[in-house]
Chimera marker file (.cmm) of the C-alpha trace (Angstrom):
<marker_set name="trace">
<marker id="1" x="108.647" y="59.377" z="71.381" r="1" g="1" b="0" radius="0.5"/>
<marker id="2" x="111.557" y="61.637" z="70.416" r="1" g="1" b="0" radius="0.5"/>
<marker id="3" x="110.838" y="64.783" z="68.600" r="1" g="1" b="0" radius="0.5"/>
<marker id="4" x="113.514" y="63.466" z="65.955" r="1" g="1" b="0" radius="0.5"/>
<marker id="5" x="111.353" y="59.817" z="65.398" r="1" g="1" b="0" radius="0.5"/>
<marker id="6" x="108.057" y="62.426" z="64.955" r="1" g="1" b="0" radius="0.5"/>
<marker id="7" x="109.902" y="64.822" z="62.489" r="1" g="1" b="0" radius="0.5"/>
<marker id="8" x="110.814" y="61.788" z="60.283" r="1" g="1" b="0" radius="0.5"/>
<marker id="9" x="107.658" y="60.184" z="60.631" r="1" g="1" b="0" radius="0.5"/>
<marker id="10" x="105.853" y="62.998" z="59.368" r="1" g="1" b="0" radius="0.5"/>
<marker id="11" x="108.521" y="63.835" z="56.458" r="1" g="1" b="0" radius="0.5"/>
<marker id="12" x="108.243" y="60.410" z="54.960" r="1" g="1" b="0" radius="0.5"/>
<marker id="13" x="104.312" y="61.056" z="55.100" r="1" g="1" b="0" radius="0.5"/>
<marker id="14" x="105.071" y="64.312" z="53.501" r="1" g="1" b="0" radius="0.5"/>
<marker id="15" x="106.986" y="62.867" z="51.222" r="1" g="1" b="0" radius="0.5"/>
<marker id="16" x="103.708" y="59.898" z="50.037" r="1" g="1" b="0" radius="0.5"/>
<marker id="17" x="101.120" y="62.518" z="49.892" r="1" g="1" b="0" radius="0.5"/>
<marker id="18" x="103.377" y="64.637" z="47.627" r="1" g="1" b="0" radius="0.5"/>
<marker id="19" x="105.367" y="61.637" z="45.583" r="1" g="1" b="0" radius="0.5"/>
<marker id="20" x="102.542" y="58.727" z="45.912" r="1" g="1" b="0" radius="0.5"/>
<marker id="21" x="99.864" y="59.998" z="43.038" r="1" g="1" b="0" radius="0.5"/>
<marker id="22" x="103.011" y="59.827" z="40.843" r="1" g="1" b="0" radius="0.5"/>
<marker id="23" x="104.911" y="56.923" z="42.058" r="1" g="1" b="0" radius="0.5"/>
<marker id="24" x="101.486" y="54.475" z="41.928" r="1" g="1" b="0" radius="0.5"/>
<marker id="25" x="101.493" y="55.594" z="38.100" r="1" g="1" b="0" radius="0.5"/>
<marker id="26" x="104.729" y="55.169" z="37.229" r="1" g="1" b="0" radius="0.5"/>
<marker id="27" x="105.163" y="51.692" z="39.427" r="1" g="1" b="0" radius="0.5"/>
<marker id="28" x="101.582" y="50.455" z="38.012" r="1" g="1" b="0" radius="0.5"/>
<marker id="29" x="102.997" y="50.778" z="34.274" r="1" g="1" b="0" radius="0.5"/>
<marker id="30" x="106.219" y="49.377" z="34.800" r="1" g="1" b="0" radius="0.5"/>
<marker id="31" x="104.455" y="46.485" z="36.299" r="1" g="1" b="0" radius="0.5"/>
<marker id="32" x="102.375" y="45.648" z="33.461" r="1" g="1" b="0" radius="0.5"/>
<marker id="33" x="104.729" y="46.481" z="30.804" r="1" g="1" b="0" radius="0.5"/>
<marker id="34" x="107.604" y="44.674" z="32.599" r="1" g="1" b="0" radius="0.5"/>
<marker id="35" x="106.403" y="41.853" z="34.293" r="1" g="1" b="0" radius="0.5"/>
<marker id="36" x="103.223" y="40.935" z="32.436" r="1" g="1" b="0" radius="0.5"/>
<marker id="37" x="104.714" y="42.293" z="28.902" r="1" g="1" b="0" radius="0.5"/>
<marker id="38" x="101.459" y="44.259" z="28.579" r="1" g="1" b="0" radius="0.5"/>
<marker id="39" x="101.419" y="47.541" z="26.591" r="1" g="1" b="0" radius="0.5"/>
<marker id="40" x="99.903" y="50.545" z="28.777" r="1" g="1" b="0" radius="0.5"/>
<marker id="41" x="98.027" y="53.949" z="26.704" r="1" g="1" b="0" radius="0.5"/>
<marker id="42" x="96.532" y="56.758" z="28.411" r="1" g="1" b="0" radius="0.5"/>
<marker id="43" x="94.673" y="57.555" z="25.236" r="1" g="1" b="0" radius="0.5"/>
<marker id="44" x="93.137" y="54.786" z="25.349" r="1" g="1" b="0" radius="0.5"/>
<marker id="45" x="92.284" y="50.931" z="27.150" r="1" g="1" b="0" radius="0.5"/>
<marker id="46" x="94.789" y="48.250" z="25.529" r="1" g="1" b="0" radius="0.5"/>
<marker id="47" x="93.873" y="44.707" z="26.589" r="1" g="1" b="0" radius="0.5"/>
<marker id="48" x="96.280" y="43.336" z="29.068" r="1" g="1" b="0" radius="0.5"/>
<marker id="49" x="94.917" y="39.544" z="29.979" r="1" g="1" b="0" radius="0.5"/>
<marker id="50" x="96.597" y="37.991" z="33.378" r="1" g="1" b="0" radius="0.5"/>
<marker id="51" x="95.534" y="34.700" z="34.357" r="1" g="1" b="0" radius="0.5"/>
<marker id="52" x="92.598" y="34.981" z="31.591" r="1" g="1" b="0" radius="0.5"/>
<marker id="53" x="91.420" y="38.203" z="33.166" r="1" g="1" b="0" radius="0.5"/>
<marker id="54" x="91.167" y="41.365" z="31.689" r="1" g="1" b="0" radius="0.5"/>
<marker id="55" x="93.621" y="44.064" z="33.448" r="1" g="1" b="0" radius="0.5"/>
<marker id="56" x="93.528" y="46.451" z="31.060" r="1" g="1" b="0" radius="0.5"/>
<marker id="57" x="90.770" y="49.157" z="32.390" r="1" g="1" b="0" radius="0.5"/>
<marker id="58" x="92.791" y="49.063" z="35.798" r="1" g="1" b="0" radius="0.5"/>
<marker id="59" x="96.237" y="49.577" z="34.253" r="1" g="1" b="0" radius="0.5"/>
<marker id="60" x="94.431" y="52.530" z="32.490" r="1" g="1" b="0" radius="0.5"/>
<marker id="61" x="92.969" y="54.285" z="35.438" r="1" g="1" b="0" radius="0.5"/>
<marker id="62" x="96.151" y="53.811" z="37.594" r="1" g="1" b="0" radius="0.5"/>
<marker id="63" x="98.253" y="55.338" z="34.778" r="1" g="1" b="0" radius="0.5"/>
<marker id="64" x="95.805" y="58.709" z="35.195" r="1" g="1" b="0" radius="0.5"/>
<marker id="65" x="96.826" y="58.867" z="38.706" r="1" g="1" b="0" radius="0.5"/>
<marker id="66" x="99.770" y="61.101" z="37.739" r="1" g="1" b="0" radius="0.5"/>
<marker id="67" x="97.438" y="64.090" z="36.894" r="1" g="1" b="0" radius="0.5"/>
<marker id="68" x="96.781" y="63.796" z="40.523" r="1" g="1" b="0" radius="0.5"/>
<marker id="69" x="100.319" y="65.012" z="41.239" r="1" g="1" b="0" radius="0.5"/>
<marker id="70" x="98.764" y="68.366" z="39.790" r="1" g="1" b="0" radius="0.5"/>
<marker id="71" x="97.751" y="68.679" z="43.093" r="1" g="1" b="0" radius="0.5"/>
<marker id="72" x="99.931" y="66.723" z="45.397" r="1" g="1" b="0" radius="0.5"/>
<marker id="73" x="102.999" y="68.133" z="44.673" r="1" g="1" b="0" radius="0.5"/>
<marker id="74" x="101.878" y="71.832" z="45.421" r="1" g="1" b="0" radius="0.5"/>
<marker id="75" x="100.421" y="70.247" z="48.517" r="1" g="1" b="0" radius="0.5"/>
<marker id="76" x="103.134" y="68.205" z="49.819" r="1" g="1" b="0" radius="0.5"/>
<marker id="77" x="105.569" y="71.635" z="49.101" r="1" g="1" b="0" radius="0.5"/>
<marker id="78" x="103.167" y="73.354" z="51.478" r="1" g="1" b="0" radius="0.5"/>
<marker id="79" x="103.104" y="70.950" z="54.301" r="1" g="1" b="0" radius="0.5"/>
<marker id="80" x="107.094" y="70.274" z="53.538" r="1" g="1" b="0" radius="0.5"/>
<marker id="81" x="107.638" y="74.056" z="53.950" r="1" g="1" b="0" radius="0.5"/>
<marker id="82" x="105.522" y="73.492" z="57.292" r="1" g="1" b="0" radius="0.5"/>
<marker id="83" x="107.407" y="71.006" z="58.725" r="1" g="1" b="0" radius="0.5"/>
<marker id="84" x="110.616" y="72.691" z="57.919" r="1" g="1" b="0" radius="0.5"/>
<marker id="85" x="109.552" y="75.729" z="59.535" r="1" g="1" b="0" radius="0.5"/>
<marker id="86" x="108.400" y="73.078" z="62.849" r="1" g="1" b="0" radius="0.5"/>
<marker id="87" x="111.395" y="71.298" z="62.511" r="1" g="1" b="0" radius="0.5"/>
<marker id="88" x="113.540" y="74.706" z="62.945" r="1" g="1" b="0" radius="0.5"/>
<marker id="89" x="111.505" y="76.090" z="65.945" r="1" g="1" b="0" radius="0.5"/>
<marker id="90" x="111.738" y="72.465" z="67.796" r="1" g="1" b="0" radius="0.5"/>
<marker id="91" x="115.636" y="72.370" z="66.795" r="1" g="1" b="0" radius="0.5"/>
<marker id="92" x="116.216" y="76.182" z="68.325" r="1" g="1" b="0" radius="0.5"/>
<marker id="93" x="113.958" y="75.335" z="71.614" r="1" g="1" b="0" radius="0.5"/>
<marker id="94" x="116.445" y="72.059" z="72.148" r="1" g="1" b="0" radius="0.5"/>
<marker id="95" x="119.699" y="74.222" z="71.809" r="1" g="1" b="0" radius="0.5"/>
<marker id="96" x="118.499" y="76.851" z="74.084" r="1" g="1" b="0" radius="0.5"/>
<marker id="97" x="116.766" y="73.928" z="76.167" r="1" g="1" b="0" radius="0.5"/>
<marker id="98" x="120.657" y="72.305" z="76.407" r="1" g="1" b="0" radius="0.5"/>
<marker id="99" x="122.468" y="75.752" z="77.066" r="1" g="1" b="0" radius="0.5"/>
<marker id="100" x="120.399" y="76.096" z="80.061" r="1" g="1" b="0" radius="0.5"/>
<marker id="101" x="120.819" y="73.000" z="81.642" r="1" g="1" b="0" radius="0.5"/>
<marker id="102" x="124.525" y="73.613" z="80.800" r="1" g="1" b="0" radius="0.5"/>
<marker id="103" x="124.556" y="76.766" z="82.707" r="1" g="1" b="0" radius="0.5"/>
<link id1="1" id2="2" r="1" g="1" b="0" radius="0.2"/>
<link id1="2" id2="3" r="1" g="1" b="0" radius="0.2"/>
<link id1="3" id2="4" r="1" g="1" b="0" radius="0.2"/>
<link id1="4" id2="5" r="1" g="1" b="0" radius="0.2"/>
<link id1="5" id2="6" r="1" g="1" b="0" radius="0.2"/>
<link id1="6" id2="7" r="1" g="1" b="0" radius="0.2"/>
<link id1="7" id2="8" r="1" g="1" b="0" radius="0.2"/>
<link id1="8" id2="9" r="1" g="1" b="0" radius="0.2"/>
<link id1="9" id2="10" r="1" g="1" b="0" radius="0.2"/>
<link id1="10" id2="11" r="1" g="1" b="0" radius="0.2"/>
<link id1="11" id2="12" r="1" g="1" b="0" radius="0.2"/>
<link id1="12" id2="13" r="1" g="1" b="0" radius="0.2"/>
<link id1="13" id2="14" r="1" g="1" b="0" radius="0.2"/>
<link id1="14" id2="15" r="1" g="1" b="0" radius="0.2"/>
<link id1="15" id2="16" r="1" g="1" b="0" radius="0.2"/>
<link id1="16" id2="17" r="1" g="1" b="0" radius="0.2"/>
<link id1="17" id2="18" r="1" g="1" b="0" radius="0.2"/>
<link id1="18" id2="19" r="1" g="1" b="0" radius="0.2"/>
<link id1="19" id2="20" r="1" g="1" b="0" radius="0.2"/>
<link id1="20" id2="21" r="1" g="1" b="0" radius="0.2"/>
<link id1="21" id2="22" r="1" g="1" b="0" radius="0.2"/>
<link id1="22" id2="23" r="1" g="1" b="0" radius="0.2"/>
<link id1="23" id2="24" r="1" g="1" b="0" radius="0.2"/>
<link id1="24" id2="25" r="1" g="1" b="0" radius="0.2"/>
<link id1="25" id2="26" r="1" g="1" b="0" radius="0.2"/>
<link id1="26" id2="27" r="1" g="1" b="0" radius="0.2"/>
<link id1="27" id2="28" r="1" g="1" b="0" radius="0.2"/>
<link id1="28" id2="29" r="1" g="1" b="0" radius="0.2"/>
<link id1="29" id2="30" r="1" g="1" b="0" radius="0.2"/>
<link id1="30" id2="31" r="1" g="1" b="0" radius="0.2"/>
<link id1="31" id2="32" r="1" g="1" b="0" radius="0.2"/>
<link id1="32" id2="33" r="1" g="1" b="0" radius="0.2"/>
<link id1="33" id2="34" r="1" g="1" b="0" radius="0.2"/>
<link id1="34" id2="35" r="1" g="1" b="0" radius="0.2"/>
<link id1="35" id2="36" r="1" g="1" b="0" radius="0.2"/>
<link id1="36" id2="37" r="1" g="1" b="0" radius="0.2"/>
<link id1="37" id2="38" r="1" g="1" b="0" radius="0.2"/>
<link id1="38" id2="39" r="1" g="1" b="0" radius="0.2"/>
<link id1="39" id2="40" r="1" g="1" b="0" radius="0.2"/>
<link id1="40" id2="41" r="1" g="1" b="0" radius="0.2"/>
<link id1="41" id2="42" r="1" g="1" b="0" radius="0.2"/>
<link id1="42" id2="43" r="1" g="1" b="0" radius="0.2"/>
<link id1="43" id2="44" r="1" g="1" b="0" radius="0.2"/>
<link id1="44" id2="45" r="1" g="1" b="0" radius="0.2"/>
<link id1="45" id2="46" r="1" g="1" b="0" radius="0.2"/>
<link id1="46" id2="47" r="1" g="1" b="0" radius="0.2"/>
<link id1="47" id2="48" r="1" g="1" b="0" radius="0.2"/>
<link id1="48" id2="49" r="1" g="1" b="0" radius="0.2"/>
<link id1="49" id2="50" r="1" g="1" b="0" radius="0.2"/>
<link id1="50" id2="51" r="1" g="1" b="0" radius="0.2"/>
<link id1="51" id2="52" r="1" g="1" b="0" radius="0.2"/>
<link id1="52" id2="53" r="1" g="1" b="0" radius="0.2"/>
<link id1="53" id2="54" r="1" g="1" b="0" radius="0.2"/>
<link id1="54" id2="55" r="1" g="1" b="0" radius="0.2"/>
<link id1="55" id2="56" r="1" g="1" b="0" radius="0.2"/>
<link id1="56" id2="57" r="1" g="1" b="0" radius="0.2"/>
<link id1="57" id2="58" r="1" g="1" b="0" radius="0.2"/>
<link id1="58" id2="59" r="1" g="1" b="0" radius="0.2"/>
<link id1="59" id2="60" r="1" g="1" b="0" radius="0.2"/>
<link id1="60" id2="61" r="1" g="1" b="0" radius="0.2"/>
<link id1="61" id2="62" r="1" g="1" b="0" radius="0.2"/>
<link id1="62" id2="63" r="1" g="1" b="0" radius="0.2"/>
<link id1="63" id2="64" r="1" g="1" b="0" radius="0.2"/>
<link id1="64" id2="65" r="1" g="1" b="0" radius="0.2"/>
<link id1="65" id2="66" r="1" g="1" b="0" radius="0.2"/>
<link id1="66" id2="67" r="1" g="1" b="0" radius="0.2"/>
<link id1="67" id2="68" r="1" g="1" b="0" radius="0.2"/>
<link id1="68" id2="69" r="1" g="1" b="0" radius="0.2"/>
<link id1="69" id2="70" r="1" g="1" b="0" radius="0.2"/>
<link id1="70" id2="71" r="1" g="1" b="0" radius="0.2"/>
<link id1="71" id2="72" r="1" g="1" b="0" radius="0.2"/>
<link id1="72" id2="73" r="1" g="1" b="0" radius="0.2"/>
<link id1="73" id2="74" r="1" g="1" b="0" radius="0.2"/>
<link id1="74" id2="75" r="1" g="1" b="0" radius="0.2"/>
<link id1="75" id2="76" r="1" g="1" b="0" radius="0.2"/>
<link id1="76" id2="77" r="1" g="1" b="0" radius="0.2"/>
<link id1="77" id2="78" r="1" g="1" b="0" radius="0.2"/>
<link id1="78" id2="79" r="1" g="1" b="0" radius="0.2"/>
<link id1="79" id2="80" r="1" g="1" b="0" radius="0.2"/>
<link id1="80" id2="81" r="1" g="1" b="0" radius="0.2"/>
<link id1="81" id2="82" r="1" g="1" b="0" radius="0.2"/>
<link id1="82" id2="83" r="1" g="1" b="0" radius="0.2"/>
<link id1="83" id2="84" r="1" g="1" b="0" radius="0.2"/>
<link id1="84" id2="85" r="1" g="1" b="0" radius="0.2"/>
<link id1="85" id2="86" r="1" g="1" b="0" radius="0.2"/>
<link id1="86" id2="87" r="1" g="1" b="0" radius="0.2"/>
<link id1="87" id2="88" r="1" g="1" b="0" radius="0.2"/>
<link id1="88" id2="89" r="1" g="1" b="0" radius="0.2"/>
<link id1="89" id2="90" r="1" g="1" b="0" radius="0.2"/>
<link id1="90" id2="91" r="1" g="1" b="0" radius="0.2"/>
<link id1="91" id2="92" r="1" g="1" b="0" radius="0.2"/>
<link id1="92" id2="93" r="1" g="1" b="0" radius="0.2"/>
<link id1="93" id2="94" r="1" g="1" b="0" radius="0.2"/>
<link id1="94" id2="95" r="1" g="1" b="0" radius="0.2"/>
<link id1="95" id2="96" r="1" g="1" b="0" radius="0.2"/>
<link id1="96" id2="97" r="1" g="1" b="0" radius="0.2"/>
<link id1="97" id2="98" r="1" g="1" b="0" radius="0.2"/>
<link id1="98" id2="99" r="1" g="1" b="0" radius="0.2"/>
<link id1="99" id2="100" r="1" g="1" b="0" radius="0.2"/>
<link id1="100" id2="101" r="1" g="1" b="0" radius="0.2"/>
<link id1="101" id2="102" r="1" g="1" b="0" radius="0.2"/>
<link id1="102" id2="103" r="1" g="1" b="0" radius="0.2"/>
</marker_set>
């Protein structure tokens, strides 16, 4: 596998650890008020009936997944700053790699 195809592998994983807390909130509540017209509170449960089965408890806990972004953001800026700092060293090593077959 090319080093390019493992960099952007691991930035889109970067990327879901850091974005995914948030984006599973966000995506969850836009779902239910959206599609299934349901109304979504993170002070408290609202009933939200699909099918004749209560959704509303699982709406409610999905929408507190964005105070896990308290921590994945800070995390994924870490292992983004990580990679960058990878990416560079791997990027420098293939230019002086190239000028001395060149040579």
């Amino acid at each position: 596998m090319r080093a390019r195809t493992v960099f952007i592998i691991l930035f889109i994983l970067i990327l879901l650890v850091a974005l995914g807390p948030a984006l599973l909130a966000v995506i969850s509540q836009e779902i239910a008020e959206k599609v299934f017209g349901c109304q979504v509170d993170l002070n408290r449960v609202i009933p939200c009936v699909i099918n004749g089965k209560d959704y509303g408890q699982r709406f409610y806990d999905l929408g507190f997944l964005i105070w896990y972004s308290y921590l994945s953001l800070p995390a994924g800026g870490v292992l983004l700053a990580i990679w960058a700092v990878a990416a560079l060293i791997a990027f420098i090593v293939s230019l002086r790699k190239r000028k001395t077959e060149q040579a």
